[in-house]
C-alpha positions in Angstrom: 153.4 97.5 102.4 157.2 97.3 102.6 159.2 97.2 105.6 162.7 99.2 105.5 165.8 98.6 107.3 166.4 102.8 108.7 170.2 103.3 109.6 170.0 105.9 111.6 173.0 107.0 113.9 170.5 108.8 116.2 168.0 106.2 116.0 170.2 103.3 116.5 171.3 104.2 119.4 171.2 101.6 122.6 169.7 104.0 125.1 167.5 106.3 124.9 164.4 108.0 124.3 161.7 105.6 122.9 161.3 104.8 118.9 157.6 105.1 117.2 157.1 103.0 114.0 156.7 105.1 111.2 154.5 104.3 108.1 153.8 106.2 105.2 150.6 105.1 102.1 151.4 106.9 99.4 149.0 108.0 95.9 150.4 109.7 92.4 148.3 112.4 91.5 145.3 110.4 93.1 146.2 107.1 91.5 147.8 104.2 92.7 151.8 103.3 91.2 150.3 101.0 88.5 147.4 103.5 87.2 149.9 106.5 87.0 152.2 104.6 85.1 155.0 104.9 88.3 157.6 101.8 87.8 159.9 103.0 90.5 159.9 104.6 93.8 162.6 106.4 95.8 162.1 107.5 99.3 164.0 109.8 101.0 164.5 111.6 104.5 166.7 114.3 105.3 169.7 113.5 107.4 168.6 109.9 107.4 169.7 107.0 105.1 167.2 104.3 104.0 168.5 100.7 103.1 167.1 100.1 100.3 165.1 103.2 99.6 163.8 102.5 96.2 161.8 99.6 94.7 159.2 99.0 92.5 155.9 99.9 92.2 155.0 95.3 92.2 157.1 95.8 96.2 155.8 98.6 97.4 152.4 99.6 95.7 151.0 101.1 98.3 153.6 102.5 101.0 156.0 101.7 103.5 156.8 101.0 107.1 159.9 103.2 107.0 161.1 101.9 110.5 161.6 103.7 114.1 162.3 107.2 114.8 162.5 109.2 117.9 159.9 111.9 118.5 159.9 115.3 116.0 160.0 116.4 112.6 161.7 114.7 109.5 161.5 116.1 105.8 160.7 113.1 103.8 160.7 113.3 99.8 158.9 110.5 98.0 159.6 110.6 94.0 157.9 108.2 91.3 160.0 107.2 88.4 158.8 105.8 84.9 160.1 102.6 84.0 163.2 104.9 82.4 163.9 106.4 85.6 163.0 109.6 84.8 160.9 111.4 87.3 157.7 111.7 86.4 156.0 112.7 90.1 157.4 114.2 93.0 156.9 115.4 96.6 158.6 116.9 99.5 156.7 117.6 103.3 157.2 117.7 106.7 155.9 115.1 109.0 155.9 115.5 112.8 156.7 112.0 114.9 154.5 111.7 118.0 155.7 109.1 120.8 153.5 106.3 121.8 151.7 106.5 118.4 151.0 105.1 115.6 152.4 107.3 112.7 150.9 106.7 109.5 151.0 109.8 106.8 149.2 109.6 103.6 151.3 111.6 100.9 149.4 112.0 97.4 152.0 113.0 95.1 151.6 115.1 92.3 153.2 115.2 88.6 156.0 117.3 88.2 155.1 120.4 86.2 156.8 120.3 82.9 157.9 123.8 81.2 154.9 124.7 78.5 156.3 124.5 74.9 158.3 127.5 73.5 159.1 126.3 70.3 157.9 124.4 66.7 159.0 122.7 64.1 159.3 122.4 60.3 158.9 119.4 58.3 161.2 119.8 55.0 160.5 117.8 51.7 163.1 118.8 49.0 163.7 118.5 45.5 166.4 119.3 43.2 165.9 120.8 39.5 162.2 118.5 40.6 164.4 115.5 40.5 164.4 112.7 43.9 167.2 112.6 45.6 168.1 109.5 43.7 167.7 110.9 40.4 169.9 114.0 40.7 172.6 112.0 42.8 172.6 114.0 45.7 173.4 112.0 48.5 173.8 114.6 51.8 171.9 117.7 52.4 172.5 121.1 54.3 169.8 122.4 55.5 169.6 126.4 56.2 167.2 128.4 58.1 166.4 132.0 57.7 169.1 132.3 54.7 169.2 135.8 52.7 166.6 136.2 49.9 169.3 134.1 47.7 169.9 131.4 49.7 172.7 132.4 51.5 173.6 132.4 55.0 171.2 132.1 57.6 171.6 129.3 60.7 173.1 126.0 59.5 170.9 123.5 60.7 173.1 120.5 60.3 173.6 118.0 57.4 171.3 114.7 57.1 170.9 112.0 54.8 169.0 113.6 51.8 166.9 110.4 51.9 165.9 108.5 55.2 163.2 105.7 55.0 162.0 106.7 51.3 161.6 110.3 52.3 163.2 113.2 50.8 163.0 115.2 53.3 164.2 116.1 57.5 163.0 117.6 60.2 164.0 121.1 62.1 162.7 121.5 65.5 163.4 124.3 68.2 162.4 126.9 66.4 161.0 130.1 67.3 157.3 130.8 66.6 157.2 133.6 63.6 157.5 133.2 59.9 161.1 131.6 58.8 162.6 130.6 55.5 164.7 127.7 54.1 167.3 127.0 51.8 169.1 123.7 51.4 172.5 122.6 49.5 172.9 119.2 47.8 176.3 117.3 47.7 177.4 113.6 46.7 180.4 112.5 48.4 183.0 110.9 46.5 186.0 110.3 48.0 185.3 111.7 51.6 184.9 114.9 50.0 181.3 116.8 49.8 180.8 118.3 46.0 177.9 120.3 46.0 175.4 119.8 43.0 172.6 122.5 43.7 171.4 125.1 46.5 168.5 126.7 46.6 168.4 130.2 44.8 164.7 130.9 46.4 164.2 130.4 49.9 160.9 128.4 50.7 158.5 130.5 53.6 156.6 129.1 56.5 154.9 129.6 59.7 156.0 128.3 62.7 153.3 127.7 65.3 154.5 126.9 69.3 153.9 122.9 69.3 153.0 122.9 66.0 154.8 120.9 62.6 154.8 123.4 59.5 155.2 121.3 56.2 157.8 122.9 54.0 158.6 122.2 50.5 162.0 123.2 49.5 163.6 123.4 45.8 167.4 123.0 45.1 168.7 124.4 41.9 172.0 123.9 39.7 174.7 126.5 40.4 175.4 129.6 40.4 
């Protein structure tokens, strides 16, 4: 349990009504900090500042005596970060402060929902005239998406090495579920300047599945 300094205007004040100790035990998603893979925790109390008011799960695995507070209702939030800091479990409720009481509030927090997938990907391997990258000199590709029927057009999907770790080949992702096609055109550089050395006269065809990876072979010919 760790003890934190509240700086309160209201609460620091000299005189006045009487101050209740206030200490919260917290869960994530019915684990404790180390089991839900929590690294960091922020607290926070509307219209209050905490000093400090985030630490690590090793400090503070299992709450916090958040201080003194006069008598009513506070809107605490208590949010679990990975060891990234990103937030990967959140929660906001009201507690009620009674006088003369011990206040201890038991908050299980939950993940935060994450937005379902939308989207796939395609996995292109290419070739051009069948030659490797390396063979037919091609050192940068383009890679198109739903070009015309001869390789024209369509969304330009960037540029990428034509080969990255021995593969001949990218990857395309954020693309809508359906059936899509894909052209590519090969260049070698000399000079600064991209010469192109072959584009793809047939578009290659694939599925795309939400959450899914669609392999893709693509050919690249010789101009026209």
């Amino acid at each position: 349990m760790r003890h934190i300094l509240i700086l309160s205007l209201v609460a620091a004040a000299a005189c006045g009504p009487s101050q209740s100790e206030v200490e919260v035990d917290w869960m994530f998603a019915g684990a404790s900090c180390d089991q839900a893979g929590v690294a960091f925790i922020r607290v926070d109390i509307a219209n209050e500042t905490l000093s400090p008011n985030q630490f690590s799960c090793a400090e503070a695995s299992l709450g916090a005596d958040l201080g003194t507070y006069l008598s009513g209702d506070y809107q605490i939030t208590v949010t679990g970060m990975a060891p990234d800091g990103s937030i990967t479990h959140q929660a906001t409720q009201t507690i009620q402060v009674r006088g003369g009481h011990r206040n201890l509030f038991t908050i299980d927090v939950p993940l935060i929902a994450t937005a379902p997938e939308t989207t796939g990907s395609a996995t292109l391997t290419w070739t051009f005239d069948g030659k490797s990258c390396a063979a037919a000199t091609v050192d940068t590709v383009r890679i198109l998406v739903d070009p015309d029927a001869n390789g024209n057009g369509g969304i330009n999907a960037g540029d990428v090495a034509c080969s990255t770790m021995g593969t001949d080949g990218a990857s395309v992702e954020g693309i809508d579920p359906g059936t899509h096609t894909f052209a590519i055109i090969g260049f070698r550089t000399v000079g600064g300047v991209k010469n192109t050395l072959y584009r793809t006269h047939h578009p290659a065809q694939g599925f795309i599945a939400v959450g899914a990876t669609t392999p893709v072979t693509v050919s690249a010919e010789s101009p026209p």
